[in-house]
Z-matrix of the N, CA and C atoms (Angstrom, degrees):
N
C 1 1.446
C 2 1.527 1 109.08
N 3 1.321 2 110.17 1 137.65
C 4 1.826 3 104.35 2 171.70
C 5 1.523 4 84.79 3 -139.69
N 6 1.724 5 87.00 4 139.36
C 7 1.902 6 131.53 5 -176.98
C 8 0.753 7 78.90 6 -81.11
N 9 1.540 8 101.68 7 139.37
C 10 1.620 9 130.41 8 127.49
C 11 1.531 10 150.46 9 -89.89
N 12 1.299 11 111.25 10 167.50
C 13 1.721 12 97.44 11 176.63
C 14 1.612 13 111.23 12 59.79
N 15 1.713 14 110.15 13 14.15
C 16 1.838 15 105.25 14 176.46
C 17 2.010 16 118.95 15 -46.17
N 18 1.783 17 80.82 16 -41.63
C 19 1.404 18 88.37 17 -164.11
C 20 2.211 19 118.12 18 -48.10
N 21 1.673 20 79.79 19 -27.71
C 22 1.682 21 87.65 20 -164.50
C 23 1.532 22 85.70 21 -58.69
N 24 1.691 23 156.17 22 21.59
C 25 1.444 24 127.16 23 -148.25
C 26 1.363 25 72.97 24 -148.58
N 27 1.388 26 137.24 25 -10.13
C 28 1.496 27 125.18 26 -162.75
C 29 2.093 28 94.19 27 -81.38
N 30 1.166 29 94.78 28 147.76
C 31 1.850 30 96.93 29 176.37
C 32 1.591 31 94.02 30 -131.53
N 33 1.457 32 117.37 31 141.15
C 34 1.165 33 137.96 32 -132.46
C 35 1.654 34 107.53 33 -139.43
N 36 1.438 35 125.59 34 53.47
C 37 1.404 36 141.98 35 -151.56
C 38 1.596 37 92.58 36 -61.74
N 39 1.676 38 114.93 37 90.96
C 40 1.415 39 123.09 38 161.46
C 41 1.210 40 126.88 39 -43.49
N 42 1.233 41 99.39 40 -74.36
C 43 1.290 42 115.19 41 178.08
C 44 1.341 43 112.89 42 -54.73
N 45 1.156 44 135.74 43 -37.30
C 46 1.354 45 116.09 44 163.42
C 47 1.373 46 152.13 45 -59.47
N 48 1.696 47 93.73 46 -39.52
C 49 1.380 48 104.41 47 167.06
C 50 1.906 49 114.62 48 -91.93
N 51 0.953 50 120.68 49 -0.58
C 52 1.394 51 111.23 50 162.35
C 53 1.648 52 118.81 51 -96.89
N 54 1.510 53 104.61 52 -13.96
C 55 1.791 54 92.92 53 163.97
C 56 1.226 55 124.89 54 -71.31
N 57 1.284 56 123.17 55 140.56
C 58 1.544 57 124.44 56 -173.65
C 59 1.538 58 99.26 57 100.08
N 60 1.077 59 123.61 58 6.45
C 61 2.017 60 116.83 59 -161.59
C 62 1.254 61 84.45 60 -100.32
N 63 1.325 62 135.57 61 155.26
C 64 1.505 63 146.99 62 100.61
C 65 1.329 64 136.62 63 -99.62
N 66 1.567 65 118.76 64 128.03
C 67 1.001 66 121.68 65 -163.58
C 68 1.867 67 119.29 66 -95.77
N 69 1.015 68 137.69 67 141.24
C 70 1.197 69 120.59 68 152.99
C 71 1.438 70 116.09 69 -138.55
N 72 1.270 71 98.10 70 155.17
C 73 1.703 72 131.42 71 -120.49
C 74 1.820 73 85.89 72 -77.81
N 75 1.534 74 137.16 73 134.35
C 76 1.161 75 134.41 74 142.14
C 77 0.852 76 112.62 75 -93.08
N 78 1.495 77 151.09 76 -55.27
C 79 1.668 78 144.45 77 -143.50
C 80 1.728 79 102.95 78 -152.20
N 81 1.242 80 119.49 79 175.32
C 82 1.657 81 109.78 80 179.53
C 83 2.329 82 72.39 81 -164.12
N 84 1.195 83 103.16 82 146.33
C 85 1.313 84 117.63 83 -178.82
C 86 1.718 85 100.29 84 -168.93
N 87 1.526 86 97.78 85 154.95
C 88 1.257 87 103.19 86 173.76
C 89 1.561 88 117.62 87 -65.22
N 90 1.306 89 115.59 88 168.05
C 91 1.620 90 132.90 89 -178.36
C 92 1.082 91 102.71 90 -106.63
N 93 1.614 92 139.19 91 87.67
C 94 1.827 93 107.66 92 168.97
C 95 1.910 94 92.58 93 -118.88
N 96 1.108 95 87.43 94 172.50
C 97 1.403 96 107.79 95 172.05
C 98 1.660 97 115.69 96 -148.94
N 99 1.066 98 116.48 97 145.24
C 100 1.401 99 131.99 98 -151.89
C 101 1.832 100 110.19 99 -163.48
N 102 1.365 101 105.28 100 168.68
C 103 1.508 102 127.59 101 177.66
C 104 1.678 103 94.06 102 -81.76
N 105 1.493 104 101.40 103 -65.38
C 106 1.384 105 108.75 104 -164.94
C 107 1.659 106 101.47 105 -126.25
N 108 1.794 107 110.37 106 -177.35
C 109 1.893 108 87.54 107 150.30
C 110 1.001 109 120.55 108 -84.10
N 111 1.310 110 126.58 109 21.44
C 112 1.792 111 95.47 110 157.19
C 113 0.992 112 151.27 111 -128.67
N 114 2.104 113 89.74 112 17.65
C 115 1.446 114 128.28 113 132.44
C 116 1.378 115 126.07 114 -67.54
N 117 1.491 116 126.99 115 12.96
C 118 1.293 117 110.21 116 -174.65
C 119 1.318 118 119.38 117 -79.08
N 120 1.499 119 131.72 118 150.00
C 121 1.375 120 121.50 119 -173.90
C 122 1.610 121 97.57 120 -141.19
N 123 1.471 122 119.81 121 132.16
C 124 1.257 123 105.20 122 173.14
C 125 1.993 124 113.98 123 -86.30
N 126 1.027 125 80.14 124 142.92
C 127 2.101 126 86.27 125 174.62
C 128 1.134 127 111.10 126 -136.31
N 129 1.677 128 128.63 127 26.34
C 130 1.313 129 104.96 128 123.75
C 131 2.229 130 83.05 129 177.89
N 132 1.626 131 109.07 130 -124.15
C 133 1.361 132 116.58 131 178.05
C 134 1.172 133 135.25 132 -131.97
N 135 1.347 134 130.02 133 111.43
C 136 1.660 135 119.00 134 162.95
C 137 0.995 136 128.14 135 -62.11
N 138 1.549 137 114.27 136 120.18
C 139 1.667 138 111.03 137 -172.00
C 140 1.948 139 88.66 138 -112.90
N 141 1.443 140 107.02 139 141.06
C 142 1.420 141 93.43 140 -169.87
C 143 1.779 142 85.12 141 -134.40
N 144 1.531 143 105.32 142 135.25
C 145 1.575 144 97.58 143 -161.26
C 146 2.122 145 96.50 144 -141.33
N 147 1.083 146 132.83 145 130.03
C 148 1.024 147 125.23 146 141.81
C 149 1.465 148 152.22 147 -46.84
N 150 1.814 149 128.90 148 118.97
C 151 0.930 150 123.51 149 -176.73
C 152 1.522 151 118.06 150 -48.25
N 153 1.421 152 110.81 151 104.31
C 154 1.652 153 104.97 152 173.83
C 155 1.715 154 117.50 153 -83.05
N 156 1.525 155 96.99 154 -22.91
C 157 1.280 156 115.08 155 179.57
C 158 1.698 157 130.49 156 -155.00
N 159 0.701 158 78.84 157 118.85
C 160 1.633 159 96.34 158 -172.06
C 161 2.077 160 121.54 159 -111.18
N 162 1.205 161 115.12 160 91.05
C 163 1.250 162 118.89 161 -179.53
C 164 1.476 163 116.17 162 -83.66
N 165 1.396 164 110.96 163 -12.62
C 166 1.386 165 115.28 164 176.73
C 167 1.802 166 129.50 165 -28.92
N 168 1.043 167 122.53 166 107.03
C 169 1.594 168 111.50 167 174.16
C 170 1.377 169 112.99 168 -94.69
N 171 1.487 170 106.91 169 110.12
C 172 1.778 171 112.37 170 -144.49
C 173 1.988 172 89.37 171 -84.22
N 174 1.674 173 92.33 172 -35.71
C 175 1.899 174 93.78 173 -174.20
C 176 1.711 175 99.65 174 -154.37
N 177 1.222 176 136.05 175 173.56
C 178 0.849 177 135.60 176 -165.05
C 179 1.584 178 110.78 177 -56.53
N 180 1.360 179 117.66 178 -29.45
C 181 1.551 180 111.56 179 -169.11
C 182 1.439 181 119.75 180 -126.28
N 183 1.391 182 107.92 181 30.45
C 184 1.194 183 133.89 182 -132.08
C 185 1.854 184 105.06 183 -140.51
N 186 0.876 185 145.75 184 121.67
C 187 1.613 186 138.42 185 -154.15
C 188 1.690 187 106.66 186 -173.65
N 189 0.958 188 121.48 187 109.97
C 190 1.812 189 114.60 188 151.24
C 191 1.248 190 85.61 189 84.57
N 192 1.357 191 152.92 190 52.49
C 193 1.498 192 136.56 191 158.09
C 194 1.432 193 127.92 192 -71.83
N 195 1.532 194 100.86 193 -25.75
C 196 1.565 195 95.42 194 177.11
C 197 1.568 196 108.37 195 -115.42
N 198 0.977 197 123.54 196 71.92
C 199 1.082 198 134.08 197 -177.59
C 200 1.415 199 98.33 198 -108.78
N 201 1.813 200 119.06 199 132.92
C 202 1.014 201 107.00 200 -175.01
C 203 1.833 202 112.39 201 96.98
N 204 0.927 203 114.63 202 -29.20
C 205 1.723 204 122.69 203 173.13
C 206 1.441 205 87.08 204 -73.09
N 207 1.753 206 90.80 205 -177.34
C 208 1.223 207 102.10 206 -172.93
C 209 1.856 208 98.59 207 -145.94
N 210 1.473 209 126.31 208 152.47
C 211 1.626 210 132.63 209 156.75
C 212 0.743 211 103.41 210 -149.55
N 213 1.703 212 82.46 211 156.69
C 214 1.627 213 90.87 212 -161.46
C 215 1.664 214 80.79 213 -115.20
N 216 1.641 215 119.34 214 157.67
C 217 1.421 216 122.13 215 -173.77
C 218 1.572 217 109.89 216 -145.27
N 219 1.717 218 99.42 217 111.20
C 220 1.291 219 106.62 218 -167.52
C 221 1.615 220 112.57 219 -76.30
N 222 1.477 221 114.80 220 138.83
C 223 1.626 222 109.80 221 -164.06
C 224 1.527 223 96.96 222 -144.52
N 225 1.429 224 105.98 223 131.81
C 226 1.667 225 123.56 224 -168.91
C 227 1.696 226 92.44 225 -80.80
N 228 1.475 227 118.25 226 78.00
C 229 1.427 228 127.88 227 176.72
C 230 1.471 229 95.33 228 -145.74
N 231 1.294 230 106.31 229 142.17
C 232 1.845 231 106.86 230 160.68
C 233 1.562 232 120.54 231 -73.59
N 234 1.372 233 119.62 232 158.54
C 235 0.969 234 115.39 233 -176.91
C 236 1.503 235 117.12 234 -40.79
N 237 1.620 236 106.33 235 -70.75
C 238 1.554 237 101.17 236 157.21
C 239 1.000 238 153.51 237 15.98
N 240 1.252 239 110.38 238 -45.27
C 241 1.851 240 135.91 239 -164.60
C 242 1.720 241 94.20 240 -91.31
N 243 1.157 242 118.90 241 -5.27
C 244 1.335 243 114.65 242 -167.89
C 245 1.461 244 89.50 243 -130.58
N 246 1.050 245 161.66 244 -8.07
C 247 1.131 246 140.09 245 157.79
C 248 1.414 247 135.74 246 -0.58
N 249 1.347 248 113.29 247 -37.53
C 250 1.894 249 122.19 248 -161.57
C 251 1.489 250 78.49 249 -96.73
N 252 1.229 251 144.86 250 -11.18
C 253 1.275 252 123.56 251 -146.57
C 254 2.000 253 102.01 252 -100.62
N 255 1.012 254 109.69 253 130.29
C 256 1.805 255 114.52 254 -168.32
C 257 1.793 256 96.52 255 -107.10
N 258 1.443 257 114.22 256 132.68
C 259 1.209 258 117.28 257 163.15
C 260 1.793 259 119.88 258 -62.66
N 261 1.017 260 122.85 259 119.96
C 262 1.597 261 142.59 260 163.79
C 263 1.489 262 90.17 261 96.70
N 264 1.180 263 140.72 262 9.93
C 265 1.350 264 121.32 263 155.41
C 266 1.874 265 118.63 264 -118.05
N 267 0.816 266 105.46 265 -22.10
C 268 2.022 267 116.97 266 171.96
C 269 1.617 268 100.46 267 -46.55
N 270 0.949 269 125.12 268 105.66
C 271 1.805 270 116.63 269 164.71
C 272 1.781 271 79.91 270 -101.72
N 273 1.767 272 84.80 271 153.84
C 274 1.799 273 100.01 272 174.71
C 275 1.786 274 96.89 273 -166.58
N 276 1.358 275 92.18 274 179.95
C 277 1.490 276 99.26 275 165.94
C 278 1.528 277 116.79 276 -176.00
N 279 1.282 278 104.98 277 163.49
C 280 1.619 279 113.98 278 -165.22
C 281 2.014 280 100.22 279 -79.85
N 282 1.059 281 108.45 280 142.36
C 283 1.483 282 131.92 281 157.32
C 284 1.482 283 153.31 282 -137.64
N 285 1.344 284 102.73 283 9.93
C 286 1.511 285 119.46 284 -170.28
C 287 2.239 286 77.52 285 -155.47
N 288 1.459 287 90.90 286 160.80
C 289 1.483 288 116.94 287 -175.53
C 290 1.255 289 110.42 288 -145.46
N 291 1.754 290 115.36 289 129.55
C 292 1.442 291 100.36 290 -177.83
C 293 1.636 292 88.87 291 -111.27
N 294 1.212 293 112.06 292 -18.15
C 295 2.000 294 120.31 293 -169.28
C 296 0.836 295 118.37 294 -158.91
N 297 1.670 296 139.22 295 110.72
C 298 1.583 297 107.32 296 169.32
C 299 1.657 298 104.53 297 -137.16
N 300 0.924 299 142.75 298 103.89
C 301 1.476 300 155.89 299 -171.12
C 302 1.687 301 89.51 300 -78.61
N 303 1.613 302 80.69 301 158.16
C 304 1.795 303 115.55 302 166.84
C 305 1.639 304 109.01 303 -92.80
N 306 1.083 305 128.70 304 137.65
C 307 1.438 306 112.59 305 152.29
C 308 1.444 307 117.51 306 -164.43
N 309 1.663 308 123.25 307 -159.90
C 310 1.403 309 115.42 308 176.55
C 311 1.876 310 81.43 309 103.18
N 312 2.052 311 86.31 310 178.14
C 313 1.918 312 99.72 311 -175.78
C 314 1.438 313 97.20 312 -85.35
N 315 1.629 314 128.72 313 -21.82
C 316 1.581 315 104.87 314 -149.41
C 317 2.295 316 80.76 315 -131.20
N 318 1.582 317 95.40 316 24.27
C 319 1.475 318 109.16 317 176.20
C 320 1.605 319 112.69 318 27.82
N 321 1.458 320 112.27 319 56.60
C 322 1.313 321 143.69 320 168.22
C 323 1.107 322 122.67 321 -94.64
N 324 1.995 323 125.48 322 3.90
C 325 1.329 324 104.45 323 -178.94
C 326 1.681 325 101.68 324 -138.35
N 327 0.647 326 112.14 325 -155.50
C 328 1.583 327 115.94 326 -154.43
C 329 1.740 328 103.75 327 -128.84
N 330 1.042 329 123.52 328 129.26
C 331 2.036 330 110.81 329 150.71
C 332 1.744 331 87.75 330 -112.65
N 333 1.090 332 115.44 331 141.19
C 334 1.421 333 142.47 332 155.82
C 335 1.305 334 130.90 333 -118.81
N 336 1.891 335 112.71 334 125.47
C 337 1.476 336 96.50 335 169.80
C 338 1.797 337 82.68 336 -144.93
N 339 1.348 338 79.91 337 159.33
C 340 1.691 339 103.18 338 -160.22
C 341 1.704 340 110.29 339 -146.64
N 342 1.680 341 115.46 340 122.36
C 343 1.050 342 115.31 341 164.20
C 344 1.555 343 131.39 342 -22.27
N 345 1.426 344 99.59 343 -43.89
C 346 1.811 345 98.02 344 -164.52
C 347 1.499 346 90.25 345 -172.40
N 348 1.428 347 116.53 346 157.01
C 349 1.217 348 112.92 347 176.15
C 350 1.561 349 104.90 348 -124.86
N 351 1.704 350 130.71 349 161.10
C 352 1.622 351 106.79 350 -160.52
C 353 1.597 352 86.57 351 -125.57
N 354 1.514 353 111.40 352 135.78
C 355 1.877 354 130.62 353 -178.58
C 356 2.042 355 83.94 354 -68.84
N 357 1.194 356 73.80 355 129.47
C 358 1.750 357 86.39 356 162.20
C 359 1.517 358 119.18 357 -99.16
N 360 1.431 359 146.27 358 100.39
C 361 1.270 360 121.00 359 161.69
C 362 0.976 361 148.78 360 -6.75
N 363 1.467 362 149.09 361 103.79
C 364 1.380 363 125.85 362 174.53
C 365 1.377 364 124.02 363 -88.33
């Protein structure tokens, strides 16, 4: 016999694995979604940023593994809202979650969308 619909049962501890992360910023592009293109509509921005830092302690012997990956995190903001923000110098990071699913064949990747994302000082 093979189950279905497991994934809807998987729970996805955000907040845990994104504390300790810092991101910095590669690309920022619009978000649209559509039927076709010429239904596309944008509703808001992908900011897609590399792990610069990762404090995560995934298992006892185990530290900083994805460092160096990259997500991208869809955010109901206009492009706009990001303006100040410069590719390879913006460090930031996620703190509030509105969604974030598992997925992919070997369920290694991430969809993220997030209220707001917060500029870190350097």
């Amino acid at each position: 016999m093979s189950l279905k619909m497991l994934t809807h049962f998987q729970v996805f501890d955000s907040q845990r694995f994104f504390s300790g992360k810092k991101f910095l910023l590669l690309k920022l592009e619009p978000w649209q979604e559509g039927t076709d293109r010429e239904h596309l509509r944008t509703i808001g921005t992908k900011v897609t940023g590399v792990i610069a830092v990762d404090e995560t302690q995934y298992t006892k012997d185990l530290k900083g593994v994805n460092e160096g990956e990259t997500v991208t995190f869809k955010v109901r903001k206009p492009l706009a809202s990001f303006n100040s923000w410069q590719p390879l110098q913006t460090v930031f990071m996620a703190v509030a979650f509105d969604q974030v699913n598992i997925w992919g064949d070997y369920h290694n990747q991430l969809s993220v969308r997030v209220p707001e994302l917060k500029e870190i000082e350097n």
